[in-house]
N, C-alpha and C positions, 0 to 999 in steps of 0.2 A: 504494500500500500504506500504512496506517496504522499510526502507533507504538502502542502498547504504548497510550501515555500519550492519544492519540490515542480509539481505541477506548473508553477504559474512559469519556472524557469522553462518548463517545457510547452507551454504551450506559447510564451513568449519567439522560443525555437523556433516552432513550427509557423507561426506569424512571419520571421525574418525568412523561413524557409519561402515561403510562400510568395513571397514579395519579392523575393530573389528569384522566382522559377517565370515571373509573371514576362508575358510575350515583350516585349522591347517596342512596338506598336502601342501598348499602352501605357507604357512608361513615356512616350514621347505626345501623347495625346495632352491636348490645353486642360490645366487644372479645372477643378469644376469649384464652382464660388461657391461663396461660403452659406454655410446654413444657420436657418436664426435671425439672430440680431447678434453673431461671429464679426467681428474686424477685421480678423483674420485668413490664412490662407490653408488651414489645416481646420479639421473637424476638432473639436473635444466632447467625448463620452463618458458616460459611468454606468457606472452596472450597479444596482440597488440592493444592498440583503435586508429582502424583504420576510424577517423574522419577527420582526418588534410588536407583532401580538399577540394572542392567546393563541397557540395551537395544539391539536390536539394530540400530535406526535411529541410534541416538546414538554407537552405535560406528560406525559406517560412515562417521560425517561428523566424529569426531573420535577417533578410533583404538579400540580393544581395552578391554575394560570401563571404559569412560569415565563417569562418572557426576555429576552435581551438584555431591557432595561433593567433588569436582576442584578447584572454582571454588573452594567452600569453604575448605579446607583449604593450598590455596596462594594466598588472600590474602596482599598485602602493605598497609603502612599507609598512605596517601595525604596524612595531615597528622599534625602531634605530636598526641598522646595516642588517637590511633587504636587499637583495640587490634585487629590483626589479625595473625596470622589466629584466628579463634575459632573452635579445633575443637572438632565435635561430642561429646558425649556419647557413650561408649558401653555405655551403662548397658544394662539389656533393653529390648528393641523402639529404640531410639534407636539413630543413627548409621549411620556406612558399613555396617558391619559386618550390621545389623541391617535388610535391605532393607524397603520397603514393599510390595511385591509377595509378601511372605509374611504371608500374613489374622493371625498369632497378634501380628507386630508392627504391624499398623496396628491392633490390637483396642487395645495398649498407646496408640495414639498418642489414637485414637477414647473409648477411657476418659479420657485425659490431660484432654484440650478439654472433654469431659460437665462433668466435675471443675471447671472455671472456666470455666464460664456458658455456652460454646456448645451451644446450643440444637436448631439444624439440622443 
């Protein structure tokens, strides 16, 4: 089984590999503009772990609405000037309180990223 850190090395690989195998026609084709409200000449994406609410696998293997913010919230500091634990926001659409599994707060979190530069 591969770590975490493992995988991303590899599939980081397989990205370069990819981009290196690609026809030489489209390496030389006009960049394509930018998406969004980008300034930019390159995309920026993110990929969401969308864990931070009640689910029912997540309870079963670590008790009764167990969520993310678990980890979160009961940090402790591991060296001086550490500041933890750094709890969430519970502003709208943000925080425990405020799952991602409900469309009206990930629209919040989906506008948030448009907002600063992410693209995809």
């Amino acid at each position: 089984m591969m770590s975490r850190f493992t995988t991303a090395i590899a599939l980081s690989t397989i990205s370069v590999a990819a981009a290196a195998a690609a026809p030489a026609a489209a390496a030389a084709a006009a960049p394509a503009a930018p998406v969004g409200n980008a300034s930019h000449d390159f995309d920026v994406g993110a990929i969401y772990f969308g864990d931070w609410h009640v689910d029912p696998i997540m309870s079963l293997l670590h008790g009764p609405n167990w969520t993310e913010f678990n980890l979160v919230t009961h940090a402790t500091p591991r060296w001086e000037g550490h500041l933890q634990p750094n709890v969430p926001s519970n502003a709208a659409g943000w925080g425990p309180v405020h799952p991602e599994n409900d469309p009206a707060n990930m629209a919040v979190r989906i506008d948030a990223a448009a907002d600063h530069g992410i693209d995809l």
